[in-house]
BAVEXTI-727953 format. One record per residue (C-alpha): residue in one letter; x, y, z; residue number from 1. Coordinates in Angstrom, 2 decimals, always signed. Last residue first. Example, Ala and Ser with C-alpha at 12.3 -4.5 7.8 and 13.67 -1.06 7.14 Angstrom:
residues 2
{"s",{+13.67,-1.06,+7.14},2}
{"a",{+12.30,-4.50,+7.80},1}
***
This chain:
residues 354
{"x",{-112.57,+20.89,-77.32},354}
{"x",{-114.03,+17.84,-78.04},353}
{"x",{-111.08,+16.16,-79.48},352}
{"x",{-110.39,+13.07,-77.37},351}
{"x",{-111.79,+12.51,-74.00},350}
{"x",{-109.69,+11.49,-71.76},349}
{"x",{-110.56,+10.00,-68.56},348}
{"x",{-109.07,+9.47,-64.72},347}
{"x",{-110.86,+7.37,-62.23},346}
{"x",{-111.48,+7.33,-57.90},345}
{"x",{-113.19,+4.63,-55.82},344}
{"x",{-115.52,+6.39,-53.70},343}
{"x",{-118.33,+3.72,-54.53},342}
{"x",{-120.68,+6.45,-56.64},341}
{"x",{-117.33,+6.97,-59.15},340}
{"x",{-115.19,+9.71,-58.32},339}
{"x",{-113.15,+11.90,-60.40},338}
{"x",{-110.54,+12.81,-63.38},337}
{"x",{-111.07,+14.89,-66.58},336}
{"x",{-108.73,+15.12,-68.85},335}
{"x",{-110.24,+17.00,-72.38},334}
{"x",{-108.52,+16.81,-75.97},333}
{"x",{-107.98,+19.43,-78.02},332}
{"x",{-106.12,+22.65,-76.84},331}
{"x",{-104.22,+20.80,-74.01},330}
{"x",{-107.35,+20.43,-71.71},329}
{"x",{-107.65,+19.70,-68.15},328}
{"x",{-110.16,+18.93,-65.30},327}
{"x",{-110.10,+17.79,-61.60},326}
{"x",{-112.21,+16.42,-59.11},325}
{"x",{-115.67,+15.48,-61.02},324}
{"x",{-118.37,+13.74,-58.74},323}
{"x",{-120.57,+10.76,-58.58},322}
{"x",{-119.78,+8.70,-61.59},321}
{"x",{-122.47,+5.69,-61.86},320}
{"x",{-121.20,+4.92,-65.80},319}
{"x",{-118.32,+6.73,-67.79},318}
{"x",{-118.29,+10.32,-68.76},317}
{"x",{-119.10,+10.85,-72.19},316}
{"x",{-122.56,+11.79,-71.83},315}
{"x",{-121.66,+14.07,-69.23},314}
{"x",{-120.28,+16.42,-71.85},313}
{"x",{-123.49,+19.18,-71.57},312}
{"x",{-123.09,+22.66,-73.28},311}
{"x",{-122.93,+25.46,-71.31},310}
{"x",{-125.38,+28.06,-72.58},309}
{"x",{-125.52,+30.99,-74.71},308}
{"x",{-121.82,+33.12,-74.81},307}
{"x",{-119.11,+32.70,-73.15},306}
{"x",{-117.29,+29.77,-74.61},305}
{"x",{-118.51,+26.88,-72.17},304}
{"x",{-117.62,+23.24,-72.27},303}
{"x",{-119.48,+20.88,-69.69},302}
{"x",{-119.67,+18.53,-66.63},301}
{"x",{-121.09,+18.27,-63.29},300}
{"x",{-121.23,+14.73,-61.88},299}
{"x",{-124.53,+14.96,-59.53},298}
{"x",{-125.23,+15.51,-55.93},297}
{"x",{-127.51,+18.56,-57.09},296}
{"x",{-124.47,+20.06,-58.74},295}
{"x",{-120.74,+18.37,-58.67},294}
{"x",{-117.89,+19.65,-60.21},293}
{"x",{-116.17,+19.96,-64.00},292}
{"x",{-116.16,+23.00,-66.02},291}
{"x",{-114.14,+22.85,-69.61},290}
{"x",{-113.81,+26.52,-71.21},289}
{"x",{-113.23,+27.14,-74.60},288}
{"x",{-111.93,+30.03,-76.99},287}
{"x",{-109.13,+28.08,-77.93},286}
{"x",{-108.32,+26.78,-74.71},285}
{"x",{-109.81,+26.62,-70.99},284}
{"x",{-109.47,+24.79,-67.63},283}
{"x",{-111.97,+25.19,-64.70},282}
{"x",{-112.31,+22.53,-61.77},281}
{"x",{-108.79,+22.70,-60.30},280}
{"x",{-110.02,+23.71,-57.15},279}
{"x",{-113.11,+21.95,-57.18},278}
{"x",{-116.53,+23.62,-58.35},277}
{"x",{-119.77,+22.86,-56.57},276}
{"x",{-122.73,+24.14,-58.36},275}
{"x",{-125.42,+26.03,-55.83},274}
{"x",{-125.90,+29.15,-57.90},273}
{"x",{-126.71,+27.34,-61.15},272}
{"x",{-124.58,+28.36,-63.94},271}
{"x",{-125.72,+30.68,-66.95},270}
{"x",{-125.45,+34.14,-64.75},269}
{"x",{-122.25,+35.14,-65.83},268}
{"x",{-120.96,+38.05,-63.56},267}
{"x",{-118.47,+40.57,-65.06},266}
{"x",{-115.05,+41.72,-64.37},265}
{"x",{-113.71,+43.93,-66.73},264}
{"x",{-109.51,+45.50,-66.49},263}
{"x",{-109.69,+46.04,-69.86},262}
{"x",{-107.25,+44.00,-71.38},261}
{"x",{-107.80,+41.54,-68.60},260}
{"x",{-111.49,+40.47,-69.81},259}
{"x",{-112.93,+38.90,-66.35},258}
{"x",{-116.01,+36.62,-66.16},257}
{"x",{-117.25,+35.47,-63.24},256}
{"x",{-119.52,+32.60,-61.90},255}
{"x",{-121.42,+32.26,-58.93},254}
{"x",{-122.02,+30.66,-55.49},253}
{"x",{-124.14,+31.59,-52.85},252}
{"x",{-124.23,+32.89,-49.42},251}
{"x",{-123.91,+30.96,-46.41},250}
{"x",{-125.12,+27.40,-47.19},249}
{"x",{-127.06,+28.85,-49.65},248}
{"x",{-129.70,+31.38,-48.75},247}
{"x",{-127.56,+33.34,-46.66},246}
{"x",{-127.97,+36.07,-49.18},245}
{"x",{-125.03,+39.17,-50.54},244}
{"x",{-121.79,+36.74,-49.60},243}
{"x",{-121.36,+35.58,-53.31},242}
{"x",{-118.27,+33.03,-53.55},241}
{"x",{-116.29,+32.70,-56.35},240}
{"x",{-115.40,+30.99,-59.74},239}
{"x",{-113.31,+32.37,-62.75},238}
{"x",{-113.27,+32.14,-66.17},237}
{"x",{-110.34,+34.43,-67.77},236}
{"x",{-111.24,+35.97,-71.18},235}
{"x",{-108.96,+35.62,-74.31},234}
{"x",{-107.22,+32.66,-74.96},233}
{"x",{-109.50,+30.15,-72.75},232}
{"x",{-108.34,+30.87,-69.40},231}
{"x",{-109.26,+29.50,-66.49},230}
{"x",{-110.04,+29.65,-62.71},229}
{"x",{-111.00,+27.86,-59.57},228}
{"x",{-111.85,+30.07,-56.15},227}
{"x",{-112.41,+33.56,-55.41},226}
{"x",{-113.44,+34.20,-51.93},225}
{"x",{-116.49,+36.60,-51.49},224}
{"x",{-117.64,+39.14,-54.05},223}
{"x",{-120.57,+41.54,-52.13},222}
{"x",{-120.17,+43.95,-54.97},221}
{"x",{-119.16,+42.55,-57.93},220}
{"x",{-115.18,+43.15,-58.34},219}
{"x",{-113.22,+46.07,-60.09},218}
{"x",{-111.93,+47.06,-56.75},217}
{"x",{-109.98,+43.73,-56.10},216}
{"x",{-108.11,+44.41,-59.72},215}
{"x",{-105.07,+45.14,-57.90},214}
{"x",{-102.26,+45.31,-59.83},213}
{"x",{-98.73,+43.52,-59.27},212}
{"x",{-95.96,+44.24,-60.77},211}
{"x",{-93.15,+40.89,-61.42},210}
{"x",{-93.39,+41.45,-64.95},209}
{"x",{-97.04,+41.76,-65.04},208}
{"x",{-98.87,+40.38,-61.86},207}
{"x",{-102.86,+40.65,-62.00},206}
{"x",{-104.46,+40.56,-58.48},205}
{"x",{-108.20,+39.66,-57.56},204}
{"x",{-108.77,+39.13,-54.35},203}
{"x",{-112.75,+38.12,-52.63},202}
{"x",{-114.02,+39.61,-49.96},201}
{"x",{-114.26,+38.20,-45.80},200}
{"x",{-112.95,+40.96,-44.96},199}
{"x",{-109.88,+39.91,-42.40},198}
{"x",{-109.65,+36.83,-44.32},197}
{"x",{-108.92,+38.57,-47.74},196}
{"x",{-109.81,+35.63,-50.38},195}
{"x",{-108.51,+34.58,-53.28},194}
{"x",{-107.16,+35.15,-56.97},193}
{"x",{-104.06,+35.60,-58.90},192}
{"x",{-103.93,+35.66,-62.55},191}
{"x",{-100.10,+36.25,-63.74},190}
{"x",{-99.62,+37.89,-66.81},189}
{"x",{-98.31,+37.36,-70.76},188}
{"x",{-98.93,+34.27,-71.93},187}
{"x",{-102.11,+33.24,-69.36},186}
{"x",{-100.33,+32.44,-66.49},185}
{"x",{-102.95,+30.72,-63.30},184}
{"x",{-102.41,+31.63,-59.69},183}
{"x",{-105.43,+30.25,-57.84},182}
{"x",{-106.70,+30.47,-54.13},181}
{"x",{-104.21,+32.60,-52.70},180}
{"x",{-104.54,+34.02,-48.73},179}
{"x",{-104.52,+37.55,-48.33},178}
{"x",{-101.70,+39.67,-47.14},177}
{"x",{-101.35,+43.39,-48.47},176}
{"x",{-100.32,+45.73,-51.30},175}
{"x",{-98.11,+42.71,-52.58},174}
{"x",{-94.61,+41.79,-52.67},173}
{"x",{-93.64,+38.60,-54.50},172}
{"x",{-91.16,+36.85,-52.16},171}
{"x",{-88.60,+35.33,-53.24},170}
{"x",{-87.40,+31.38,-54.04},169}
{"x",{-84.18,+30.19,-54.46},168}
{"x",{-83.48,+26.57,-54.04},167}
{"x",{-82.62,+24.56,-56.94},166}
{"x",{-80.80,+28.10,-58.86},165}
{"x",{-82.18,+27.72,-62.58},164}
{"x",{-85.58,+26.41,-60.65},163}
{"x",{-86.34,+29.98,-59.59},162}
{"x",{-89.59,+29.94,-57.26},161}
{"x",{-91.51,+33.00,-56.99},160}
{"x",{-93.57,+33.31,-54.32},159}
{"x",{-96.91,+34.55,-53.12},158}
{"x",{-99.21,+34.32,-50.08},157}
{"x",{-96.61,+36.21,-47.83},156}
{"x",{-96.62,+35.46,-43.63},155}
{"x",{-98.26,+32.23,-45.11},154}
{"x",{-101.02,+30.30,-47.14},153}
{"x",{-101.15,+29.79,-50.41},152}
{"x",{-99.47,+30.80,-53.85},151}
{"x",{-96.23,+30.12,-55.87},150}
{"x",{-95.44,+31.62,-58.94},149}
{"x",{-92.72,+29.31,-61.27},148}
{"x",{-89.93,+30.87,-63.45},147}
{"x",{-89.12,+31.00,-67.25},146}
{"x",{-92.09,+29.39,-68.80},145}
{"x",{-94.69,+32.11,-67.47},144}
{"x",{-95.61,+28.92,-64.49},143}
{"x",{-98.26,+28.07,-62.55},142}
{"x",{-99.10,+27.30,-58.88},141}
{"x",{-101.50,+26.78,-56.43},140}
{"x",{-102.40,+26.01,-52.86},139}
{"x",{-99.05,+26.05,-51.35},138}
{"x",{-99.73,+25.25,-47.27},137}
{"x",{-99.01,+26.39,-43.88},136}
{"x",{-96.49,+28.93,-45.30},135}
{"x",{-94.53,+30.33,-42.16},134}
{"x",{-92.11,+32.45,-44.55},133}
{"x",{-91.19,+29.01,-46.55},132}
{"x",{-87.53,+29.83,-45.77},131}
{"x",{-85.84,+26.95,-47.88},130}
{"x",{-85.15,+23.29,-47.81},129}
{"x",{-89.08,+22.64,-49.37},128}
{"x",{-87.03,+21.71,-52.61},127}
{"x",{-87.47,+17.82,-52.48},126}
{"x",{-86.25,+15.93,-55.81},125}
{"x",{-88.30,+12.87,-57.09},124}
{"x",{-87.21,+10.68,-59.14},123}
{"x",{-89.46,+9.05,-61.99},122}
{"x",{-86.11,+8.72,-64.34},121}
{"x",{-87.46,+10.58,-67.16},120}
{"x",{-89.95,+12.21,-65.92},119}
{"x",{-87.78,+13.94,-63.70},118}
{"x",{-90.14,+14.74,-60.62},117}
{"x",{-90.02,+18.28,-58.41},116}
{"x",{-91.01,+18.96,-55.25},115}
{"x",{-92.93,+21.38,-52.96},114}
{"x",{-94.46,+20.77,-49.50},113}
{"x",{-96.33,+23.86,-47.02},112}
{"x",{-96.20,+23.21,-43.16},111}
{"x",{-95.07,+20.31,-41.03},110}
{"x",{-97.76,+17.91,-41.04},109}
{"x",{-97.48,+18.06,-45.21},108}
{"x",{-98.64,+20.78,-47.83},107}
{"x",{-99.18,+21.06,-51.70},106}
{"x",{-96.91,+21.32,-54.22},105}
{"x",{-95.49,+19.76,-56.93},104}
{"x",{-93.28,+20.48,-59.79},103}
{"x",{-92.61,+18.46,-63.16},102}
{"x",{-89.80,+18.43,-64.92},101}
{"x",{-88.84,+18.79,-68.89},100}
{"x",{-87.75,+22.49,-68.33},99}
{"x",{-91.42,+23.14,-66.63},98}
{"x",{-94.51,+21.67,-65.91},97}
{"x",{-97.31,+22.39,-63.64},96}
{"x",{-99.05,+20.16,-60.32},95}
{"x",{-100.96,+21.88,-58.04},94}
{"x",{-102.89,+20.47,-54.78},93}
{"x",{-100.79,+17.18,-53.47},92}
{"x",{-102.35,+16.63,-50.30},91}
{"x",{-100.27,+14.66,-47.22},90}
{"x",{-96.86,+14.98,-48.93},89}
{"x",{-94.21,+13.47,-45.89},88}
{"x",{-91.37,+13.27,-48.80},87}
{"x",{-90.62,+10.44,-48.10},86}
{"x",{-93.96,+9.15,-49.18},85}
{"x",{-93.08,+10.05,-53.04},84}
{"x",{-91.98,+6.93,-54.08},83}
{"x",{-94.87,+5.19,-52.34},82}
{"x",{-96.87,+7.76,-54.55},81}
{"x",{-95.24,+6.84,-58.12},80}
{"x",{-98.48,+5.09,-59.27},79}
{"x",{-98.05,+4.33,-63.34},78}
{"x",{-100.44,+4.14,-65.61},77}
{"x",{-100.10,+3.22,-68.77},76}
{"x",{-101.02,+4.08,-72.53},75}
{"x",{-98.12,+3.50,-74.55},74}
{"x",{-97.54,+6.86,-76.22},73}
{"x",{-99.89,+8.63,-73.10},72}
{"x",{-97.86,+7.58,-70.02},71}
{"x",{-100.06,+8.04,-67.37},70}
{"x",{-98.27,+9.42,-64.61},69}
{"x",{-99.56,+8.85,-60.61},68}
{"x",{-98.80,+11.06,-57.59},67}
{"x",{-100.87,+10.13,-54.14},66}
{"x",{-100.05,+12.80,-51.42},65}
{"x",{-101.01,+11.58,-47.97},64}
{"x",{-104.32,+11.02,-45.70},63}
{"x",{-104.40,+6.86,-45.58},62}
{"x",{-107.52,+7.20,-48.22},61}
{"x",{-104.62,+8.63,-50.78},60}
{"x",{-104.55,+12.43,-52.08},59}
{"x",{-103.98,+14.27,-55.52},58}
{"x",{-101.89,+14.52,-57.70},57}
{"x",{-102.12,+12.96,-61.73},56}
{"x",{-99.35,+13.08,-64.30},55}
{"x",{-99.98,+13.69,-67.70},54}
{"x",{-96.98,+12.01,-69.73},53}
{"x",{-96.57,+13.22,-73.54},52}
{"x",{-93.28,+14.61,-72.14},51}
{"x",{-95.92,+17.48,-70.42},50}
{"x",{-99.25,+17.60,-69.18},49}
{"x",{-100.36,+18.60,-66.08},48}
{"x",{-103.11,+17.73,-64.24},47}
{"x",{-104.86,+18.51,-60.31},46}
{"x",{-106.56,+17.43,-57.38},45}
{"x",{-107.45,+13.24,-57.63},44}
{"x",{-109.42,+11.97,-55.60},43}
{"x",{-109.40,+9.04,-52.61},42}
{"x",{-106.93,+6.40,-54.25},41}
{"x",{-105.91,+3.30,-52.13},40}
{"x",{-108.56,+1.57,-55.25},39}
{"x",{-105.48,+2.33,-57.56},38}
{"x",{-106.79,+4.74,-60.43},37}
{"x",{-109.50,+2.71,-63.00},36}
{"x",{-108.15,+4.10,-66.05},35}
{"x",{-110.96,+5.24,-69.28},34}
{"x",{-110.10,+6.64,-72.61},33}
{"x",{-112.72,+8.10,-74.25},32}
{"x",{-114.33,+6.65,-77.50},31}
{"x",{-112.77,+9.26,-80.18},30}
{"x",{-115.62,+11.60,-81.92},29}
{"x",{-113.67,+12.80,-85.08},28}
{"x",{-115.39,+9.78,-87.04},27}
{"x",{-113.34,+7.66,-90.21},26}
{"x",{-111.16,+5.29,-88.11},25}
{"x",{-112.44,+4.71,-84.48},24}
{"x",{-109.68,+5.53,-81.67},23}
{"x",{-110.22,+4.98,-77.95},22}
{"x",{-107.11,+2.05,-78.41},21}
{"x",{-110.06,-0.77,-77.54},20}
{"x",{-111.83,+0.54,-80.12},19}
{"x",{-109.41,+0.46,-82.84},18}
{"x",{-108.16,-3.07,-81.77},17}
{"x",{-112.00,-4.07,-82.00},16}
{"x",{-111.80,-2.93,-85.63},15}
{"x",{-108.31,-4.66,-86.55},14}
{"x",{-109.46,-7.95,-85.05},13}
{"x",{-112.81,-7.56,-87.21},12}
{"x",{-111.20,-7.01,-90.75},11}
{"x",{-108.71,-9.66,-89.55},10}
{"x",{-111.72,-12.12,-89.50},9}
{"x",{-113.09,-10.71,-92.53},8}
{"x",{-110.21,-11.25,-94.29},7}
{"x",{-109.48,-15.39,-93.16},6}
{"x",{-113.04,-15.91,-94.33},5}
{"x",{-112.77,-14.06,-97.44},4}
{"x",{-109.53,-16.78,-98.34},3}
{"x",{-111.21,-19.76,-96.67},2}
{"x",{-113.75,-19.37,-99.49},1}
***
């Protein structure tokens, strides 16, 4: 008897080890992994993934870049931001991976910030040391595997930062000046997207081996600023600004689709025209997209592949969240990070839903 008693006791101590790891033997739906970011945390901006780490940017309630990693072999979270502080970060807004390092940008009190972090050794390297051309801020960046594209604000909105030489970084040359929204690579070009100032209309650029094309003309008409985008293998997703009512605050918000073999841009008309979509709110793989924002004063949250609906993944968001900040996907699993209703920010994965 004390035999079956001492089984069914480990029997339960290995089951409620299974939970508590976000993985339940025999079901593909994982429980999602849930961290509670530093309460100093405001939001988080943007993911990458990369030396099974995913490290978090994004900004701290005293008004300076917050930088976190969560280590995804042993599942912790480290906050690197007082390492950072140095470095004057006051947003962090785009985070991407490259040649085992990550590199950050965003902006500081003196104009735009970029840096890069071993993973290895959690040090951070400045590379701001250069001729930003006036840039007030990077916005965005992404990387073809070989070199890194810059966008944002400045005399240019695009550069191309070399990391084989630690401080080289040239201009992109474009028809004219605009400032950069998103710069996403999807294997073989460059998305760029944005806003004209002078117009008040959206951009739309595709850069192929350091060419760019103007796809501005291919737009809807009365496109405004072009905002968050992703790719999910095939079709870029991509969220802008309608300026044709002043219904909503001043004009309304809607979704595009653009097929880049053809040069197509169409509008999708299965979102609501008043969602809220961060920067990095759009992220897409294997025929997916993941959308995360806030509609209605609500968490926004779903998977999309282009056709039908979006189907709804609040349910796996945890309880009394108040906004989504950021989203990511490697191909399988979804990272999501945002706000609970108290401000205090959290960062979840949610295993093999996409």
């Amino acid at each position: 008897m004390k035999k079956i008693k001492i089984f069914l006791f480990t029997l339960t101590i290995t089951a409620v080890a299974f939970v508590l790891s976000g993985c339940i033997p025999g079901t593909s739906n994982s429980v999602p992994v849930v961290i509670n970011l530093p309460s100093n945390w405001s939001y988080v901006t943007s993911m990458a993934i990369g030396n099974n780490i995913v490290l978090l940017g994004g900004v701290l309630n005293n008004a300076s870049g917050a930088v976190g990693e969560y280590n995804l072999t042993n599942g912790i979270f480290s906050d690197l931001s007082n390492q950072m502080q140095p470095f004057h970060f006051q947003h962090v807004n785009s985070i991407t991976f490259l040649n085992n390092k990550f590199y950050i940008a965003g902006d500081s009190s003196n104009g735009a910030d970029f840096a890069s972090l071993d993973p290895l050794t959690n040090i951070f390297t400045p590379l701001n040391y250069f001729n930003t051309g006036n840039f007030s801020t990077f916005k965005s960046i992404s990387t073809d595997g070989t070199s890194i594209l810059i966008g944002g604000i400045g005399n240019s909105p695009l550069l191309i930062y070399n990391p084989s030489n630690l401080y080289t970084f040239t201009p992109l040359n474009v028809s004219y000046n605009f400032e950069v929204n998103n710069v996403l690579w999807d294997g073989n070009e460059y998305l760029i997207d944005g806003l004209n100032q002078a117009y008040n209309t959206g951009v739309l650029y595709l850069d192929r081996s350091n060419t760019s094309i103007d796809i501005s003309p291919y737009l809807p008409l009365y496109t405004g600023a072009l905002g968050a985008a992703g790719y999910n293998g095939q079709q870029f997703l991509i969220w802008s600004k309608n300026n044709s009512t002043s219904t909503w605050p001043n004009g309304y918000y809607q979704m595009l689709s653009f097929n880049p073999s053809i040069n197509n841009v169409s509008p999708i008309t299965a979102f609501a025209t008043n969602l809220s979509i961060p920067s990095n709110g759009i992220a897409g793989s294997n025929g997916w997209f993941v959308i995360g924002g806030t509609l209605l004063s609500q968490p926004y949250f779903v998977k999309y592949n282009l056709t039908g609906n979006p189907i709804d993944l609040s349910s796996y968001l945890p309880n009394n969240v108040s906004s989504i900040s950021s989203v990511f996907t490697d191909g399988s699993n979804i990272y999501v990070a945002g706000n609970y209703a108290n401000s205090t920010a959290f960062f979840e994965i949610v295993k093999g839903q996409l």
